[in-house]
PDB file with SEQRES, HELIX, SHEET and CRYST1 records, atoms N, CA, C and O in Angstrom:
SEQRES   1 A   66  UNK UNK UNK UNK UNK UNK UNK UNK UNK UNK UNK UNK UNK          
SEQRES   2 A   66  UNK UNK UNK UNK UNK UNK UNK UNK UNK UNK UNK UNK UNK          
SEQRES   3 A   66  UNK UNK UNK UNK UNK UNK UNK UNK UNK UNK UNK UNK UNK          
SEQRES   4 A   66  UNK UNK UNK UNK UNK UNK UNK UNK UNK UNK UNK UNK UNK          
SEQRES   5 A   66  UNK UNK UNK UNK UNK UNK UNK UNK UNK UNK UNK UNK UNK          
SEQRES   6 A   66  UNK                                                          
HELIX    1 AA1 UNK A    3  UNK A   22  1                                  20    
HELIX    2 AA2 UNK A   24  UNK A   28  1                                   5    
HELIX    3 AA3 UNK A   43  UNK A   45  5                                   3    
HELIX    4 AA4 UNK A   49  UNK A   59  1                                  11    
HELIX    5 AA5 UNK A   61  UNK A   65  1                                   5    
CRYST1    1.000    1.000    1.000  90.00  90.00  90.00 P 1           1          
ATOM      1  N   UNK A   1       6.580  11.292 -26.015  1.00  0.00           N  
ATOM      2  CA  UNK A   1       5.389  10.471 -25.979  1.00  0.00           C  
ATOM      3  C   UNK A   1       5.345   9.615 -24.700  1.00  0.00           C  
ATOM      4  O   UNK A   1       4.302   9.247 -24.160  1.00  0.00           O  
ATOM      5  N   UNK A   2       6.580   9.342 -24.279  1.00  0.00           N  
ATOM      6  CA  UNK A   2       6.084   8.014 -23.180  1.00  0.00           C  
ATOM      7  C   UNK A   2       6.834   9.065 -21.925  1.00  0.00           C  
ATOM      8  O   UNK A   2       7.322   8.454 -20.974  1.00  0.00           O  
ATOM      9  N   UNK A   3       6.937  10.707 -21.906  1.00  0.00           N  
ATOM     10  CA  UNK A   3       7.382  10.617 -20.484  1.00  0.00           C  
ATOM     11  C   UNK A   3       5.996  10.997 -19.630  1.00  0.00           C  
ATOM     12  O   UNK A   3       5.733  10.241 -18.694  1.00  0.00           O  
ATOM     13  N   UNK A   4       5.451  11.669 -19.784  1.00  0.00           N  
ATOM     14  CA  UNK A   4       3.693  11.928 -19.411  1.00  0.00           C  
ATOM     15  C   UNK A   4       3.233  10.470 -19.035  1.00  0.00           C  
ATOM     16  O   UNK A   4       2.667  10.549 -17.945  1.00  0.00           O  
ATOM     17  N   UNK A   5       3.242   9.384 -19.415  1.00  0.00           N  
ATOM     18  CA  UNK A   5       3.211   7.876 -19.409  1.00  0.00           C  
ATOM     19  C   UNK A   5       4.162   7.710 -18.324  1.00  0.00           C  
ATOM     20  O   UNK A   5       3.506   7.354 -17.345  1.00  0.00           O  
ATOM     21  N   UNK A   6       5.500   7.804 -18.002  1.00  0.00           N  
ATOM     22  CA  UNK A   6       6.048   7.230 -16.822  1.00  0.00           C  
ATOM     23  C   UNK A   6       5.931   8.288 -15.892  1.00  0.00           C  
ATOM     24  O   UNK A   6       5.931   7.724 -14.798  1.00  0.00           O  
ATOM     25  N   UNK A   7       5.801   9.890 -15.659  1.00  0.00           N  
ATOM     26  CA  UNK A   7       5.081  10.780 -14.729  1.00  0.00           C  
ATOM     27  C   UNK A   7       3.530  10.165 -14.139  1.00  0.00           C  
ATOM     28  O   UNK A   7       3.072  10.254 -13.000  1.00  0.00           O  
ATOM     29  N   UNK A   8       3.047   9.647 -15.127  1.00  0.00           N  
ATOM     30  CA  UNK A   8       1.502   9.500 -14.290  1.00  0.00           C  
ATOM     31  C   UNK A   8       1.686   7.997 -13.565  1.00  0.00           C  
ATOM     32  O   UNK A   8       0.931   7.586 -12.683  1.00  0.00           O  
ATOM     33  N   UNK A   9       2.919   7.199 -14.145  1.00  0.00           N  
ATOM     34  CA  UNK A   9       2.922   5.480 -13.192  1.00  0.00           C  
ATOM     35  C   UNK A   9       3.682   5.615 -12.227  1.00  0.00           C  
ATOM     36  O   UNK A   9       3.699   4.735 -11.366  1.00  0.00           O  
ATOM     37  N   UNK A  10       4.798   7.152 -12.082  1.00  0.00           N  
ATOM     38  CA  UNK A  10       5.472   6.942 -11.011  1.00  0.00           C  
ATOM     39  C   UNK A  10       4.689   7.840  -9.605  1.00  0.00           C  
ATOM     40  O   UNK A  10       4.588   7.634  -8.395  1.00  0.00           O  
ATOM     41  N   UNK A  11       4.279   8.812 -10.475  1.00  0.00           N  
ATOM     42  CA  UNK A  11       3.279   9.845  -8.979  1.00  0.00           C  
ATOM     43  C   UNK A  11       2.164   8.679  -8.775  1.00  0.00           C  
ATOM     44  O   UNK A  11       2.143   8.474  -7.561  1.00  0.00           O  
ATOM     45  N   UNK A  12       1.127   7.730  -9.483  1.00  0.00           N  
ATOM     46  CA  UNK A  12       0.677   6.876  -9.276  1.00  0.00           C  
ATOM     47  C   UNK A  12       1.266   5.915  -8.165  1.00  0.00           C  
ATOM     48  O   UNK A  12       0.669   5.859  -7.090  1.00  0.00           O  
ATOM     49  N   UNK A  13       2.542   5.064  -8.392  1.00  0.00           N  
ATOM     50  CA  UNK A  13       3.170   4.022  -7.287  1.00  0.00           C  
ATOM     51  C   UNK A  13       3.032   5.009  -6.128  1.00  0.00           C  
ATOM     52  O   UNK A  13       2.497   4.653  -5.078  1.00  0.00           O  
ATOM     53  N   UNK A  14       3.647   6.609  -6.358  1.00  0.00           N  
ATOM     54  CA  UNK A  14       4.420   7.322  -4.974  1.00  0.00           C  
ATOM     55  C   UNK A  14       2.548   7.827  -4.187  1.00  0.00           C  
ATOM     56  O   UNK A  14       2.494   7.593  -2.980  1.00  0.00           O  
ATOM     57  N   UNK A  15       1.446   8.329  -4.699  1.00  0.00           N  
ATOM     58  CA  UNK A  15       0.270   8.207  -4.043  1.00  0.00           C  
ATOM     59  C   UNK A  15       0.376   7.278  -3.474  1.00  0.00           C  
ATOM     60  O   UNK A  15       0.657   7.144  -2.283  1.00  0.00           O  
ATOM     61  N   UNK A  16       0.127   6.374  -4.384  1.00  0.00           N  
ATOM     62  CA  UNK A  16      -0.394   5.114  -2.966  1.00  0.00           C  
ATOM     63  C   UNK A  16       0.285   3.900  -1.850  1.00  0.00           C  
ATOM     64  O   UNK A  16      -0.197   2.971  -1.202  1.00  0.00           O  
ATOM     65  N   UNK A  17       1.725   4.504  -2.042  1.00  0.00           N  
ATOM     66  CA  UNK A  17       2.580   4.191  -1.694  1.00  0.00           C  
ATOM     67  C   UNK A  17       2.263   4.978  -0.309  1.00  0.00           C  
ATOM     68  O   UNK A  17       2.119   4.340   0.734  1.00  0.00           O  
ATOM     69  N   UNK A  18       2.175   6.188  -0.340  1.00  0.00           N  
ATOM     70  CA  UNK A  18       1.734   7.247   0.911  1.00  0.00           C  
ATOM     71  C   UNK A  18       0.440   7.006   1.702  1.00  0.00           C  
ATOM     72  O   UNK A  18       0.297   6.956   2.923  1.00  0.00           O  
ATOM     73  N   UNK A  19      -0.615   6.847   0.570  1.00  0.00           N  
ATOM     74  CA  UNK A  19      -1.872   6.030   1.277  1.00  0.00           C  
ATOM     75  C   UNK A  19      -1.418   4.545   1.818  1.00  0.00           C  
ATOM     76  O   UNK A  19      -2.280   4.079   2.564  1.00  0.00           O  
ATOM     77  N   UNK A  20      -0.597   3.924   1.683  1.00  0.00           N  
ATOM     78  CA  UNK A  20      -0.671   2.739   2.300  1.00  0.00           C  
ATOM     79  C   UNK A  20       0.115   2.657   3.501  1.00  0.00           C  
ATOM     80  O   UNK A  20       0.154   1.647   4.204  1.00  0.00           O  
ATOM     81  N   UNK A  21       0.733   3.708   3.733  1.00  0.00           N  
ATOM     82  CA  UNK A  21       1.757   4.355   4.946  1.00  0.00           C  
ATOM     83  C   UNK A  21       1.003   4.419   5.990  1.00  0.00           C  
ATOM     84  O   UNK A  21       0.958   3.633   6.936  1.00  0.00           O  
ATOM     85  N   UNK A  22       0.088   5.878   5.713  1.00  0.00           N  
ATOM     86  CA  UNK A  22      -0.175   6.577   6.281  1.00  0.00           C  
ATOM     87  C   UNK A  22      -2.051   6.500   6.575  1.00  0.00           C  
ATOM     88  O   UNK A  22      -2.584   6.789   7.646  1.00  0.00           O  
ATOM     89  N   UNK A  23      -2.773   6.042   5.323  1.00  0.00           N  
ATOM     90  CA  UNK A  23      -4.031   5.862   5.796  1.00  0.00           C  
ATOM     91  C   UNK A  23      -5.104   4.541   6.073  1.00  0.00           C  
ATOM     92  O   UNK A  23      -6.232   4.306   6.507  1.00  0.00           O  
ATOM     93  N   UNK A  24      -4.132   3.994   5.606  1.00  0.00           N  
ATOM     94  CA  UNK A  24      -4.588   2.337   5.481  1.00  0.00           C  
ATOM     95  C   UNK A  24      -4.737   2.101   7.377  1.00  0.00           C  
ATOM     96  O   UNK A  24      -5.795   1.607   7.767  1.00  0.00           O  
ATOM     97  N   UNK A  25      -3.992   2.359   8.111  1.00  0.00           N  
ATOM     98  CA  UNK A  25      -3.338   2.089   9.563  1.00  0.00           C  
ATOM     99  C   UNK A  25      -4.375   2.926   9.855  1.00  0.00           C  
ATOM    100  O   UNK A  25      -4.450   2.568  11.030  1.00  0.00           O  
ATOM    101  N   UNK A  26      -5.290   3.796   9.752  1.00  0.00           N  
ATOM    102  CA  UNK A  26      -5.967   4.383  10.146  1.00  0.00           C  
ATOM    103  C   UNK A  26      -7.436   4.204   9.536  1.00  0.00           C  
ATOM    104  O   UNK A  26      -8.258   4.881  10.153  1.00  0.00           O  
ATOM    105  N   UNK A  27      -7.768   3.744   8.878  1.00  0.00           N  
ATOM    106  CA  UNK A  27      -8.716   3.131   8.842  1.00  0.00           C  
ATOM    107  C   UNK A  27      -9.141   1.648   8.997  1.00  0.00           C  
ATOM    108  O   UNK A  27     -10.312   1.273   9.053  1.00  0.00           O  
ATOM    109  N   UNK A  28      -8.014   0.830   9.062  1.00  0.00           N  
ATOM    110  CA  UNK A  28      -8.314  -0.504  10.032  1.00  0.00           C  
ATOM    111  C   UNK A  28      -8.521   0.021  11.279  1.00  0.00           C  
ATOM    112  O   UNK A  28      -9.578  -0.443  11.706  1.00  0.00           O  
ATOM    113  N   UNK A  29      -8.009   0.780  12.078  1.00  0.00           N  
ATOM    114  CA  UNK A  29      -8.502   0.919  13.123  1.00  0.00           C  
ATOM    115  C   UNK A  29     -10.000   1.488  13.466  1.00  0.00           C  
ATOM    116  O   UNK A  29     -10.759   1.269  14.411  1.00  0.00           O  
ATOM    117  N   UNK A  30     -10.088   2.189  12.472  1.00  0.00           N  
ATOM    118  CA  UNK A  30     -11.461   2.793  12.321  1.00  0.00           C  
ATOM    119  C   UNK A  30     -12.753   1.413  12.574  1.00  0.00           C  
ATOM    120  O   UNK A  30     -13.479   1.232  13.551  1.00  0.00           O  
ATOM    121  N   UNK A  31     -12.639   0.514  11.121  1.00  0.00           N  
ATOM    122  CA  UNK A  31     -13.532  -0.801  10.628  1.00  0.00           C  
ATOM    123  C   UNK A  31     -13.083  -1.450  11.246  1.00  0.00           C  
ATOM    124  O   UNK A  31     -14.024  -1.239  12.011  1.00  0.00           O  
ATOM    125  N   UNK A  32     -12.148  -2.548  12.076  1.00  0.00           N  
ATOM    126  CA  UNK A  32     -11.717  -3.898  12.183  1.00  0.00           C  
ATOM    127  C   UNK A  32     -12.219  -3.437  13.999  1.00  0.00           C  
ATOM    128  O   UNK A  32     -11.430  -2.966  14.818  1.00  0.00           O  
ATOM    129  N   UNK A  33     -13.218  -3.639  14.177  1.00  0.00           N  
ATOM    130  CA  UNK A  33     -13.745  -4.015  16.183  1.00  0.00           C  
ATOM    131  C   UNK A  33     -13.741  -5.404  16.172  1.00  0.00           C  
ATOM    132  O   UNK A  33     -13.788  -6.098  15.157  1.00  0.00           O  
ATOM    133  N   UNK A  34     -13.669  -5.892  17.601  1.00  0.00           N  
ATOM    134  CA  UNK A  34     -13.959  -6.705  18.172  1.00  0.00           C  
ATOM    135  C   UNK A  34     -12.880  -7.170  18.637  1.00  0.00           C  
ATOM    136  O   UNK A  34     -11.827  -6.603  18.347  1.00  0.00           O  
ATOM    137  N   UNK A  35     -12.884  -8.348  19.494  1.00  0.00           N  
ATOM    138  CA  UNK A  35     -11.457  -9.278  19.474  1.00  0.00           C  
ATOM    139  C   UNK A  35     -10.611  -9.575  18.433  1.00  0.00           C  
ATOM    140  O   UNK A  35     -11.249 -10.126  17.537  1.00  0.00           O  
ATOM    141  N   UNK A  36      -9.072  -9.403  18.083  1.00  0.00           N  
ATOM    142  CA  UNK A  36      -8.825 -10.328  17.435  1.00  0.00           C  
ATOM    143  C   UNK A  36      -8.314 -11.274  17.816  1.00  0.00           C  
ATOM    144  O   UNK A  36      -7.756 -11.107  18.900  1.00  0.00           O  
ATOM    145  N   UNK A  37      -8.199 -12.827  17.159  1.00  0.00           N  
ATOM    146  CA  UNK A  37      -7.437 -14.055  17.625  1.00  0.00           C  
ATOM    147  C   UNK A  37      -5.706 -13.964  17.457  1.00  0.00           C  
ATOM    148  O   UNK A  37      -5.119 -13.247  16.645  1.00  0.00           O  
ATOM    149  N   UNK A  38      -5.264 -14.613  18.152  1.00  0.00           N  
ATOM    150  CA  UNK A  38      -3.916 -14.661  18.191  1.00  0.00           C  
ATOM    151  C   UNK A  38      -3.906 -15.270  16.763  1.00  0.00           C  
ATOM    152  O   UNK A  38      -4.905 -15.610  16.130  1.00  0.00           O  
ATOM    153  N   UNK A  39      -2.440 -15.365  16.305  1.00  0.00           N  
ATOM    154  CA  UNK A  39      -1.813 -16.426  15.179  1.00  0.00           C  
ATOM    155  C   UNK A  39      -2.230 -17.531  15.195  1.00  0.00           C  
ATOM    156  O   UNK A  39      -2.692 -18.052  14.180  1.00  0.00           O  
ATOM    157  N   UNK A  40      -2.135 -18.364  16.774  1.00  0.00           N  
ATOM    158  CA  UNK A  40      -1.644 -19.702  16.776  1.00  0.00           C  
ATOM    159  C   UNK A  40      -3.436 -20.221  16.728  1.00  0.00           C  
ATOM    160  O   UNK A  40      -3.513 -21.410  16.415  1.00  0.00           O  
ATOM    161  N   UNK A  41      -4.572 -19.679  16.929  1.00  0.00           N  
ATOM    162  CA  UNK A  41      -5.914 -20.024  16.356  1.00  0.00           C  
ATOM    163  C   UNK A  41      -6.515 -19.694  15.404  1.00  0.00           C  
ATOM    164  O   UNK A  41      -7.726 -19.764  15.194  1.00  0.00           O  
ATOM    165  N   UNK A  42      -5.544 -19.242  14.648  1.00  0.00           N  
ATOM    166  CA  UNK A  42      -5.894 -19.115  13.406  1.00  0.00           C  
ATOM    167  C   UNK A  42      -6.634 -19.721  11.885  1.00  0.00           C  
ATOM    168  O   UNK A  42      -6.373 -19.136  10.833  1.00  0.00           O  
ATOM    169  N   UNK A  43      -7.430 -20.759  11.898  1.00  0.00           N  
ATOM    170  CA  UNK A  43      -7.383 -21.669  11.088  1.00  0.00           C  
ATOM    171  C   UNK A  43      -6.631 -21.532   9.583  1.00  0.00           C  
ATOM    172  O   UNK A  43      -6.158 -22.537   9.053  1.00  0.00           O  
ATOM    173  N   UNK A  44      -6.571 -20.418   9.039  1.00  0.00           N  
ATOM    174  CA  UNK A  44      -6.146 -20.410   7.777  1.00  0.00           C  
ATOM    175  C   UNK A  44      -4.959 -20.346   7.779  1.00  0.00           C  
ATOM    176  O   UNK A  44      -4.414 -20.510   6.688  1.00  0.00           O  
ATOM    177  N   UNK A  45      -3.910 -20.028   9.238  1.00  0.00           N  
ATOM    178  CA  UNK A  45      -2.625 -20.337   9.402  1.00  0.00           C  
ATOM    179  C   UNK A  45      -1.920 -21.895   9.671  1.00  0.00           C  
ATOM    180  O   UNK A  45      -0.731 -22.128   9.890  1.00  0.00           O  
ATOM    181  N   UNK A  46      -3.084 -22.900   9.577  1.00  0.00           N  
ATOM    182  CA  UNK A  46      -2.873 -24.197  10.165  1.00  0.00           C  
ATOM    183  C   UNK A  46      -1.530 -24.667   9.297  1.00  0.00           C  
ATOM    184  O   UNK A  46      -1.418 -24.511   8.081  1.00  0.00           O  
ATOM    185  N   UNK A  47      -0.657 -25.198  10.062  1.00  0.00           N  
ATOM    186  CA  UNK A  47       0.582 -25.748   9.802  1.00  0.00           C  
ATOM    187  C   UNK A  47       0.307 -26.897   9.408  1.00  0.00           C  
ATOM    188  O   UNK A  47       1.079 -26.887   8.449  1.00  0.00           O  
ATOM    189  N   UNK A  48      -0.259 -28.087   9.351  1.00  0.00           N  
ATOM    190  CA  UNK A  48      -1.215 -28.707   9.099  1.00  0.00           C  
ATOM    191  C   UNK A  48      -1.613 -28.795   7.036  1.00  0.00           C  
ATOM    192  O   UNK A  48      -1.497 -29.652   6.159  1.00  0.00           O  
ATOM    193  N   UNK A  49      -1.852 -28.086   7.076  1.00  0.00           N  
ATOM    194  CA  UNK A  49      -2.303 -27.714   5.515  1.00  0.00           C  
ATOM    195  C   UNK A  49      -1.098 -27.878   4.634  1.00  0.00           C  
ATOM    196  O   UNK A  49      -1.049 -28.576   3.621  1.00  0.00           O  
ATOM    197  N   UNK A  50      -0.089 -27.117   5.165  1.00  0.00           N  
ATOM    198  CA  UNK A  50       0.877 -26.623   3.943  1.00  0.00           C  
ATOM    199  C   UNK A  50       2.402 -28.085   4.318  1.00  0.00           C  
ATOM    200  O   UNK A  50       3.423 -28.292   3.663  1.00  0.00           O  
ATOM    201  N   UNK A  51       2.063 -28.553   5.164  1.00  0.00           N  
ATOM    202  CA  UNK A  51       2.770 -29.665   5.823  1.00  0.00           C  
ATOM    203  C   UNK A  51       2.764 -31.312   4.465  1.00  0.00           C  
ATOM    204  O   UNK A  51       3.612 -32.182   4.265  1.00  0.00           O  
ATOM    205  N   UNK A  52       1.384 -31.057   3.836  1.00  0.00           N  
ATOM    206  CA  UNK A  52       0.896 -32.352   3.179  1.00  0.00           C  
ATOM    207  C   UNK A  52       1.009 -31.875   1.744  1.00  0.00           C  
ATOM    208  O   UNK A  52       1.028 -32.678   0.811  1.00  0.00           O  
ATOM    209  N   UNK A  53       1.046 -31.226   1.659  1.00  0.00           N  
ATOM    210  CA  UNK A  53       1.563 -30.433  -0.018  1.00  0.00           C  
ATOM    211  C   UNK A  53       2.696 -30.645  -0.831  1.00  0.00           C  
ATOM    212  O   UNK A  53       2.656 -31.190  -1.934  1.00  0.00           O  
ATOM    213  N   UNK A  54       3.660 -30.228  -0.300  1.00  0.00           N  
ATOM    214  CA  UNK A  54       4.847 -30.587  -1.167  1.00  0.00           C  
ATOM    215  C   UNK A  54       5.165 -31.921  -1.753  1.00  0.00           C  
ATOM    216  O   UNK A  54       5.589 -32.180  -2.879  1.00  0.00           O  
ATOM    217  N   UNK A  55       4.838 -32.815  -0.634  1.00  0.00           N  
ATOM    218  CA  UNK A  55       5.397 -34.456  -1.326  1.00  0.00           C  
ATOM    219  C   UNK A  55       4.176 -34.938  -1.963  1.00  0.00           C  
ATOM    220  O   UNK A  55       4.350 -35.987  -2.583  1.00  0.00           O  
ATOM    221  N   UNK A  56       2.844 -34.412  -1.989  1.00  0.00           N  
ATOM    222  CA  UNK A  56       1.808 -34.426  -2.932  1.00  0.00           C  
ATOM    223  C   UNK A  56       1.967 -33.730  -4.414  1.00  0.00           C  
ATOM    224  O   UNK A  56       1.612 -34.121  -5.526  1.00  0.00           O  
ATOM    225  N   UNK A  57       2.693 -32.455  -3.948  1.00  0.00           N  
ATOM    226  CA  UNK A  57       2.959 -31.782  -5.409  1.00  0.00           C  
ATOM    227  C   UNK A  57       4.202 -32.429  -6.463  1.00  0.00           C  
ATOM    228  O   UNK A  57       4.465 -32.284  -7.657  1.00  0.00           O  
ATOM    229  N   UNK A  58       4.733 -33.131  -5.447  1.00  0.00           N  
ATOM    230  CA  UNK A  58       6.221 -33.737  -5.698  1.00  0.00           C  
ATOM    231  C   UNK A  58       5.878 -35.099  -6.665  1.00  0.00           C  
ATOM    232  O   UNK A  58       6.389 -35.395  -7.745  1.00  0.00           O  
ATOM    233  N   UNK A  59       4.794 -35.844  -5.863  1.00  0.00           N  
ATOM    234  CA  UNK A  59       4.395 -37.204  -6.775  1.00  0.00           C  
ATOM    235  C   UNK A  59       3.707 -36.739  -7.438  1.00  0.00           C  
ATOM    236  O   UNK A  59       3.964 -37.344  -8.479  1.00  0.00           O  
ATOM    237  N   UNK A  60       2.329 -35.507  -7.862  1.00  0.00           N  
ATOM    238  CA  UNK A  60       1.881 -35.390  -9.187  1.00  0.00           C  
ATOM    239  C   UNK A  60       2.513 -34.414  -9.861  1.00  0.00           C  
ATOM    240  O   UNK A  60       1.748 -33.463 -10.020  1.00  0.00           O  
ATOM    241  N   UNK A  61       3.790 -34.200 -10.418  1.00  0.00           N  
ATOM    242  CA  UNK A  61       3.928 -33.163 -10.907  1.00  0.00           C  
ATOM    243  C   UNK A  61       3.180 -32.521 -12.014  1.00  0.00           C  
ATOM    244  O   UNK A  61       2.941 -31.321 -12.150  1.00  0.00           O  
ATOM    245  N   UNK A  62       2.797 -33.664 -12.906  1.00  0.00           N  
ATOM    246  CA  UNK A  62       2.102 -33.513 -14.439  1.00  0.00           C  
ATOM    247  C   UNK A  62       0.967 -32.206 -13.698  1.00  0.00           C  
ATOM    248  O   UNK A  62       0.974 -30.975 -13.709  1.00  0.00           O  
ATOM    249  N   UNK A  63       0.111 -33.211 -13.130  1.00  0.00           N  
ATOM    250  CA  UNK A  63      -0.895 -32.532 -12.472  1.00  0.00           C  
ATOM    251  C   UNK A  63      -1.315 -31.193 -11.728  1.00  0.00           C  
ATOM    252  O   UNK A  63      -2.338 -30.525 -11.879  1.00  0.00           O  
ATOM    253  N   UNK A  64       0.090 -30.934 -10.627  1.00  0.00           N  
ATOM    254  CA  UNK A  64       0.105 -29.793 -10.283  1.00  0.00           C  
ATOM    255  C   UNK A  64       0.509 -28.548 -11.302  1.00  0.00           C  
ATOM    256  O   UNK A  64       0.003 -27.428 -11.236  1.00  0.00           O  
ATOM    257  N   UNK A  65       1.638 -29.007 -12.370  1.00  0.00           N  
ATOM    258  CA  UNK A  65       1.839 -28.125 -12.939  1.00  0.00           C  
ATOM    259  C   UNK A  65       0.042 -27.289 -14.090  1.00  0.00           C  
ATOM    260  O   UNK A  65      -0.185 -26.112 -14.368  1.00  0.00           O  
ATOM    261  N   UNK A  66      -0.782 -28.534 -14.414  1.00  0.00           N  
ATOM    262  CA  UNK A  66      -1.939 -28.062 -15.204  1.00  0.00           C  
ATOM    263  C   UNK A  66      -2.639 -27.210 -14.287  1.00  0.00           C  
ATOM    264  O   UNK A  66      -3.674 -26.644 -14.638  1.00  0.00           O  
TER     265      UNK A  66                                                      
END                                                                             
């Protein structure tokens, strides 16, 4: 009963395991034109952000944990 069940989740992982190898890299190149920005102008990489968090998460714990 359950080997048909772990045949279809493991050829499942091993497909797209191969699509993510092999065709993913080829179709960003396809869609993604234009410039891209380096790292360091990144806004959603801002060091900045994740800098003020911890000792915020640290004094509300109650809070962060809800």
């Amino acid at each position: 009963m359950f080997r048909p069940l772990a045949w279809t989740k493991t050829l499942a992982v091993g497909f797209s395991s191969l699509l993510a190898i092999t065709l993913v890299p080829l179709l960003m190149l396809i869609f993604i034109k234009g410039k891209l920005r380096p790292e360091s102008q990144n806004p959603i990489l801002d060091d900045a952000a994740y800098t003020c968090r911890p000792p915020l998460c640290l004094k509300y714990r109650k809070t962060t944990l809800l």
